[in-house]
C-alpha positions as CSV (number, residue, x, y, z in Angstrom):
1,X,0.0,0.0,0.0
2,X,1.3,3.2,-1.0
3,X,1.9,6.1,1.2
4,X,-1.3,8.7,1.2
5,X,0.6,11.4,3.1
6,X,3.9,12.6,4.2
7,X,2.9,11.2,7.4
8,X,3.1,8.0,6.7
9,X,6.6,7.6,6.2
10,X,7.3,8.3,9.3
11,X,5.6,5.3,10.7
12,X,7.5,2.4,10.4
13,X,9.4,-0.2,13.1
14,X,12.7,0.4,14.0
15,X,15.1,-1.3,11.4
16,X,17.1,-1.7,14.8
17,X,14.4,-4.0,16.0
18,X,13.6,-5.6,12.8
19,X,17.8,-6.5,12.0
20,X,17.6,-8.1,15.9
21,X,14.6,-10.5,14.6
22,X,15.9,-11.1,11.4
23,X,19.9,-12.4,13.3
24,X,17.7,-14.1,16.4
25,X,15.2,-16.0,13.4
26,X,17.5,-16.6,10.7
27,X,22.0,-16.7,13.1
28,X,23.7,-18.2,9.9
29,X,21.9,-16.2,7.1
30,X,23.3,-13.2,5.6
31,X,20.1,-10.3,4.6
32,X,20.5,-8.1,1.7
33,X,19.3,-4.6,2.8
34,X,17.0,-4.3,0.6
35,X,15.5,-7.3,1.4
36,X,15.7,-5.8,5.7
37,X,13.9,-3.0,4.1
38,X,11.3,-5.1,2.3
39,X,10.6,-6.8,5.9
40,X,10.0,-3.8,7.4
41,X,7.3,-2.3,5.0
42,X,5.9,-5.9,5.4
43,X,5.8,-5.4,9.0
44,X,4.5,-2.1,8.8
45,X,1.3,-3.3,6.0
46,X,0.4,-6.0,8.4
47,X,0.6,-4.1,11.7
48,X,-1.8,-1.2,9.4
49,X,-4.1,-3.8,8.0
50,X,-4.5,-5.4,11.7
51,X,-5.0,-2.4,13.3
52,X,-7.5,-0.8,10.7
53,X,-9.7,-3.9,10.9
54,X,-9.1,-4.1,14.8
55,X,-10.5,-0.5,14.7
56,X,-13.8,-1.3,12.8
57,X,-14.6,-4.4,15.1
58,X,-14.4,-2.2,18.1
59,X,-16.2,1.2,16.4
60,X,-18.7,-2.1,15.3
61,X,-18.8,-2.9,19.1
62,X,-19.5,0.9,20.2
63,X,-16.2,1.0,22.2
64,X,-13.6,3.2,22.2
65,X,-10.5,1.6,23.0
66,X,-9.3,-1.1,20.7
67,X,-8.8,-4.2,23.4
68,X,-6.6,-7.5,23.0
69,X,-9.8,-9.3,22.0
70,X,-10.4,-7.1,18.9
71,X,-6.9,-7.5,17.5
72,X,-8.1,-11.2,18.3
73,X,-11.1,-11.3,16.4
74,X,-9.4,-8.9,13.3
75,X,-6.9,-11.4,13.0
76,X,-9.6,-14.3,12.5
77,X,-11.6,-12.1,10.1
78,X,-8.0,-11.6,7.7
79,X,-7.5,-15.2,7.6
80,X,-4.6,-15.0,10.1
81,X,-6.5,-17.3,12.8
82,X,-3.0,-19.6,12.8
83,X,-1.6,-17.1,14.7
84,X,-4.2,-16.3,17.2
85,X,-2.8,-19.2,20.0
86,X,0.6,-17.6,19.7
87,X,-1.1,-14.2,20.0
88,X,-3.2,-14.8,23.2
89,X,0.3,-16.4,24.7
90,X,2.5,-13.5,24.2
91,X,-0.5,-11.5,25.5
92,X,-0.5,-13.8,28.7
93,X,3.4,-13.2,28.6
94,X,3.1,-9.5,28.4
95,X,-0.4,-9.4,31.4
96,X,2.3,-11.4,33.0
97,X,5.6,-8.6,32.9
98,X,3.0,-5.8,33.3
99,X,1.6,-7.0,36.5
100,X,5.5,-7.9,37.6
101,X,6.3,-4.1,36.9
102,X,3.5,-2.5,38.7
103,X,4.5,-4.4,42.0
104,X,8.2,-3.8,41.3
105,X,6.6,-0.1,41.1
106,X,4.6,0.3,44.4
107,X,7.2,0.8,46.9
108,X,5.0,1.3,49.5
109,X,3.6,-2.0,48.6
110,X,6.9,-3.8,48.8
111,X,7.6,-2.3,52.2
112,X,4.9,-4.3,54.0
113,X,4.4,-0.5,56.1
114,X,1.0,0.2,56.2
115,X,0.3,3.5,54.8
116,X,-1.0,5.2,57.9
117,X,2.1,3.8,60.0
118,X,4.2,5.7,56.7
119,X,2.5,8.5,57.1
120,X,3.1,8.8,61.1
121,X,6.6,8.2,60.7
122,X,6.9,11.1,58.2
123,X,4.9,13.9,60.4
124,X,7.0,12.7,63.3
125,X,10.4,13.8,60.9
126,X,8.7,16.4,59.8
127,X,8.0,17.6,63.8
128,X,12.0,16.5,64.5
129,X,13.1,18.9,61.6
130,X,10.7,21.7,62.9
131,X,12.1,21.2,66.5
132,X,15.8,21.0,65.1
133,X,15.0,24.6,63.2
134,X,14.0,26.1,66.2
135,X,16.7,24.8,68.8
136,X,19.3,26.0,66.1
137,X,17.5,29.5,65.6
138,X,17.3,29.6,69.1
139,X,21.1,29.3,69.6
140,X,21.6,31.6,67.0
141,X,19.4,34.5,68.5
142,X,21.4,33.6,72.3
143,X,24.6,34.2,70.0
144,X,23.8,37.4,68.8
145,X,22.9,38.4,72.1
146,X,25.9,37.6,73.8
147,X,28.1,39.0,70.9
148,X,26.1,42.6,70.9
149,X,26.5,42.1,75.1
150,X,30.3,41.5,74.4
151,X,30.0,45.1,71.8
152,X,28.7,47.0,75.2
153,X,31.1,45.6,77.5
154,X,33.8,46.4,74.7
155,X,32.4,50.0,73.8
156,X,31.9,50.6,77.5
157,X,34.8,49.4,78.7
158,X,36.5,52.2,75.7
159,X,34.7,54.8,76.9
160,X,35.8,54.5,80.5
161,X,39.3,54.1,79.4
162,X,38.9,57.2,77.3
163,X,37.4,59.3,80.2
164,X,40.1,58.2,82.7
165,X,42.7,58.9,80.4
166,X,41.0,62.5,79.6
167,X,40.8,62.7,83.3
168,X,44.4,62.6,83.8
169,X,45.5,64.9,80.9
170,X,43.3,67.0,83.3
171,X,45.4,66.4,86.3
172,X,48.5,66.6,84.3
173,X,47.6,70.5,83.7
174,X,46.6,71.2,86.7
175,X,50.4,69.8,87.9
176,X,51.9,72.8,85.7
């Protein structure tokens, strides 16, 4: 089938993917690449012509998300029925790693915390860190107080040197 639109061209498998089937089906068989690139449109027909006909089974159906089942049943209705026992066994195979993943997922799940006990534990960090913030702002503020205490004692201690030793200029004059 020709393309209709510009479109189209971009949608095509990975010849990646298609040159890792063609080694892992046929090790001791060398591929033109003309031949890889004849594959791949093949590929690309059949996954189109599945997919179109999958499409009017479910719009037949009044649904409006193409399921397993009407790939299924597009596949008998093409003449492709041979293929439907290996079909529903990669689609137990693929139920199978999906389900694997979303446990491997839920970390809370895999903790074997309940949530509520999770969520205690993090208000109680939360009320450590607040407490931690305070103490330390806390010594901070005593710091400053003692270091501006420290500048009046300093300043204080200036002055009085200042006025006794203006106080003896005084009774060094009053010697002359």
């Amino acid at each position: 089938m020709a393309s209709s639109s510009g479109n189209d061209d971009d949608l095509t498998i990975p010849r990646a993917a298609i040159n890792k089937m063609i080694k892992e089906t046929l090790p001791n068989v060398r591929v033109a690449n003309d031949a890889r690139e004849l594959v791949v449109n093949c590929c690309t027909e059949f996954i189109h012509l599945v997919s179109s006909e999958a499409n009017e089974i479910c719009n037949k159906s009044e649904k409006k998300t193409i399921s397993p089942e009407h790939v299924i049943q597009a596949l008998e209705s093409l003449g492709f029925g041979s293929y439907i026992s290996e079909v529903k066994e990669v689609l137990q195979e693929c139920k199978t790693v999906a389900l694997k993943r979303r446990k491997a997922s839920s970390r809370l799940e895999n903790l074997g915390i309940p949530e509520e006990e999770l969520l205690r534990q993090q208000q109680e960090l939360f009320a450590k860190a607040r407490q931690q913030q305070a103490e330390l702002a806390q010594q901070e503020w005593l710091q400053m107080q003692q270091a501006a205490q420290q500048a009046q004692i300093a300043a204080a201690s200036a002055s009085a040197s200042n006025q006794a030793g203006s106080s003896q200029d005084e009774e060094d004059d009053d010697d002359i």
